[in-house]
TORBA-357084 format. One record per residue (C-alpha): residue in one letter; x, y, z. Coordinates in steps of 0.5 Angstrom, whole numbers. Layout:
SITE   residuo    east   north      up
SITE         a       X       Y       Z
...
***
This chain:
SITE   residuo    east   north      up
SITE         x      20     -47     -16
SITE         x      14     -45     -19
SITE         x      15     -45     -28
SITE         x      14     -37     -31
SITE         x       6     -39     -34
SITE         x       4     -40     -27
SITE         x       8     -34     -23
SITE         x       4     -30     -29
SITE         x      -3     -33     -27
SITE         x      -1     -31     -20
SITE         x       0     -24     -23
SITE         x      -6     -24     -27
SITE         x     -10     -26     -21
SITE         x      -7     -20     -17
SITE         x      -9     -15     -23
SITE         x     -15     -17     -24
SITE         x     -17     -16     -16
SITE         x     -14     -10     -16
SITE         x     -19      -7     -22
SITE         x     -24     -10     -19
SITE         x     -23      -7     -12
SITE         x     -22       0     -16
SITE         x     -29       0     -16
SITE         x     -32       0      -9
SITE         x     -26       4      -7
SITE         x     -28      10     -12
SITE         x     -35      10      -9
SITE         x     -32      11      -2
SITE         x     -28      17      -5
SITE         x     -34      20      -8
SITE         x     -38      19      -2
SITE         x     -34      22       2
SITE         x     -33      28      -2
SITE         x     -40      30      -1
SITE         x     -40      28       5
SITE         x     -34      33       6
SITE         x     -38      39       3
SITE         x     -44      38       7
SITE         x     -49      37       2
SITE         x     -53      33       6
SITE         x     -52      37      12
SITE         x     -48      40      16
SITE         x     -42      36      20
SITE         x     -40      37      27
SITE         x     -31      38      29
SITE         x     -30      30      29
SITE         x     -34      28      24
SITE         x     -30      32      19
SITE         x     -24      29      22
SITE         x     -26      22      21
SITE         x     -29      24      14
SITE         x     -21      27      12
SITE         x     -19      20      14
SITE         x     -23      16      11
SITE         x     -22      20       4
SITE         x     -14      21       5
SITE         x     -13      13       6
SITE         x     -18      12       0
SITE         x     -14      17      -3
SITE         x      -7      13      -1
SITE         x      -9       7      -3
SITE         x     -12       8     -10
SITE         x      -6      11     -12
SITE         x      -3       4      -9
SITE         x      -8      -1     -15
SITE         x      -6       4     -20
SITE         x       2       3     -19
SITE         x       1      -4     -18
SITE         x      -3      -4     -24
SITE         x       2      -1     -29
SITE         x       7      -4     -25
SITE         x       5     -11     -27
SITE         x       2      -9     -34
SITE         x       9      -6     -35
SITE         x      13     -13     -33
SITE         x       9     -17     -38
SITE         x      10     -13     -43
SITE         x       2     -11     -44
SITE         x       4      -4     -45
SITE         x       6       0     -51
SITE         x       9       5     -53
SITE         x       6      11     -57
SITE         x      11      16     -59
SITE         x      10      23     -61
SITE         x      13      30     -62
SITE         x      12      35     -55
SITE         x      15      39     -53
SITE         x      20      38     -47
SITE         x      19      44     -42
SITE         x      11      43     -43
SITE         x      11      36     -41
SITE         x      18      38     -35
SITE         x      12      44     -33
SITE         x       7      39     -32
SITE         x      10      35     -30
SITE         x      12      40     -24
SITE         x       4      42     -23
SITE         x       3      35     -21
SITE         x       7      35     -15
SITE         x       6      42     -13
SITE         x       0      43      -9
SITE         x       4      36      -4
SITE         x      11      40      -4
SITE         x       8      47      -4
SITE         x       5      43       3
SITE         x      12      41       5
SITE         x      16      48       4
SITE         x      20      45      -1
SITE         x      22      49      -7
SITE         x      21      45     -14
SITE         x      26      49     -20
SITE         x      28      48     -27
SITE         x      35      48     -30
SITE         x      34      47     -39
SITE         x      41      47     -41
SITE         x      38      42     -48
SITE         x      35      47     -52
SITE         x      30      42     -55
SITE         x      24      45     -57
SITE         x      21      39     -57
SITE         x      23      31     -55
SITE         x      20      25     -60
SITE         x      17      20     -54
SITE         x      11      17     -50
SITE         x      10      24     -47
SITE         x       4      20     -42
SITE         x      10      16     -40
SITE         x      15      20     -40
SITE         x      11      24     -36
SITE         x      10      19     -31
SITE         x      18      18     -31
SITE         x      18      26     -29
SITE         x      11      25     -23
SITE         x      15      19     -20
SITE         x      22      22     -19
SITE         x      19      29     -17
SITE         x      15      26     -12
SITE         x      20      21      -9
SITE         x      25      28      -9
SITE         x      19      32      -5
SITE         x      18      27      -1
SITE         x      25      25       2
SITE         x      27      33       2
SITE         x      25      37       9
SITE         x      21      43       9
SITE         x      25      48       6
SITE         x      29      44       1
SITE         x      29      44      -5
SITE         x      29      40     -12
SITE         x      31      42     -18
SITE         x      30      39     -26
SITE         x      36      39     -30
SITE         x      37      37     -38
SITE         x      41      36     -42
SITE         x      42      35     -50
SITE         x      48      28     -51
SITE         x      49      29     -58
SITE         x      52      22     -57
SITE         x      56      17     -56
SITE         x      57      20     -50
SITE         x      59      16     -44
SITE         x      55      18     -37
SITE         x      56      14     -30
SITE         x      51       8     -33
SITE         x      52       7     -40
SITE         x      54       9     -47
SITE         x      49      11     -52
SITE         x      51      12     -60
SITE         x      44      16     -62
SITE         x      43      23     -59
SITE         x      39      23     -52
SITE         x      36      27     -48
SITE         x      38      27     -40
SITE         x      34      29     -35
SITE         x      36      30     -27
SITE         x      32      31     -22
SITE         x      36      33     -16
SITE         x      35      34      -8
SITE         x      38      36      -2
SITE         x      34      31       2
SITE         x      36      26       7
SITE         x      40      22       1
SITE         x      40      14       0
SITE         x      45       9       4
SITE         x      51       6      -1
SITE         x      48      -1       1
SITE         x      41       2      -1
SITE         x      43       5      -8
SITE         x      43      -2     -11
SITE         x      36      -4     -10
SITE         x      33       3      -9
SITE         x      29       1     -16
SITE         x      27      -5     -13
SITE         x      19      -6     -12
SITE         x      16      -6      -5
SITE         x      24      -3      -3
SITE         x      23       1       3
SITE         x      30       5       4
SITE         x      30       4      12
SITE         x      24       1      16
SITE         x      24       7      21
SITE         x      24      13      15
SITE         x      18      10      12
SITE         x      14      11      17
SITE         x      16      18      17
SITE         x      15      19       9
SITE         x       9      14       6
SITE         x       9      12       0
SITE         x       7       5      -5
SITE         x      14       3      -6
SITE         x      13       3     -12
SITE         x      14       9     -16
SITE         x      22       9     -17
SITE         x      21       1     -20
SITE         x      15       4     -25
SITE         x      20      10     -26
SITE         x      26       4     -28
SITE         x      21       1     -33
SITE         x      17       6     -37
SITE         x      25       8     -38
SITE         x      27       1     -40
SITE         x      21       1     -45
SITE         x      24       7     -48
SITE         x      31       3     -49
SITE         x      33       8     -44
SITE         x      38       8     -37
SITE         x      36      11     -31
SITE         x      41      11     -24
SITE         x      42      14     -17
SITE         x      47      18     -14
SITE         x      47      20      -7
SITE         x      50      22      -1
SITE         x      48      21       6
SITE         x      45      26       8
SITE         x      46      31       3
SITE         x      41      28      -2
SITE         x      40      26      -8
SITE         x      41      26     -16
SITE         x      37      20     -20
SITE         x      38      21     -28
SITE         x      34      18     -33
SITE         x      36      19     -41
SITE         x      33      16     -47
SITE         x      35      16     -54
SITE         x      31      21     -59
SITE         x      27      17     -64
SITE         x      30      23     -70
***
């Protein structure tokens, strides 16, 4: 069994490729790009069909180093918290932008329920809206065309019990809810797990890194807070994070 400095040095290996490999990746993006706008001349039909491909899975696979990036950053615990005051609905609406051109491109409708009547929230507001990008894209993902995902907040001015724990302190709680194809109960467990694909069959319907809802787990964790899915087999799902508010 290999001891915890050696499985570090592992990570730190893999890291350390992955931002070395970010560099030649973004020269392919960017070539590719000009090569799209015809700067250098113009393109016949299957030359813009190969140059799509080219700069979409270049695309794809940049956002794959960068999850794999701040996941093993996370996990070592090199990442820290940078709390400040914000405002809530700005970061829930930015958060929205984020994903809208991708559920815009799906039919998929994107709202938002504010029942915490917090102007503002005292958090990382980088990563809180990185909890919100990973969760909305999961959500607009795994929802067919027409669909619809929905935020919900909450204020708890605590304690109060929720279906994964008991905070003594006021929290913000924060859902984002879907009528997608929802998530097997033996699924549920180990949804947040990296890598995870629900069902080897949706995954080559629906792509994605696998690593989204770990990052999400994490970034939650970091705040001292709780994240957890409810959901019904074909009638979509609810994933809900809350954290304490540093009052």
């Amino acid at each position: 069994m290999k001891d915890k400095s050696e499985t570090k040095s592992e990570t730190k290996f893999i890291s350390t490729i992955s931002h070395k490999l970010r560099t030649p990746l973004n020269a392919i993006i960017g070539f590719s790009e000009l090569l799209l706008d015809q700067v250098y001349g113009e393109l016949n039909e299957k030359q813009t069909h190969y140059l799509k491909n080219i700069n979409s899975s270049g695309k794809n696979l940049l956002v794959f180093l960068n999850d794999l990036i701040d996941l093993l950053n996370l996990k070592w615990g090199e990442v820290r918290l940078e709390y400040s005051d914000f405002s809530l609905s700005q970061a829930i609406n930015q958060a929205q932008m984020s994903v809208k051109a991708f559920a815009e491109q799906k039919h998929v409708s994107l709202e938002v329920k504010d029942d915490s009547n917090l102007l503002t929230i005292k958090a990382d507001e980088n990563k809180f809206m990185k909890i919100l990008h990973h969760l909305l894209s999961n959500a607009v993902k795994f929802t067919p065309p027409g669909g619809k995902v929905e935020i919900t907040t909450r204020y708890l001015k605590g304690p109060e019990f929720n279906p994964s724990s008991l905070f003594p302190t006021p929290c913000v709680e924060i859902s984002v809810v879907d009528n997608g194809i929802g998530i097997k109960p033996e699924d549920q467990e180990r949804i947040f797990s990296e890598f995870y694909q629900v069902d080897s069959t949706l995954s080559q319907d629906f792509e994605g890194t696998g690593l989204g809802l770990s990052l999400a787990k994490e970034l939650v964790r970091l705040h001292q807070g709780k994240i957890w899915v409810e959901s019904e087999e074909g009638k979509g799902s609810k994933f809900t994070f809350v954290i304490p508010l540093d009052e």
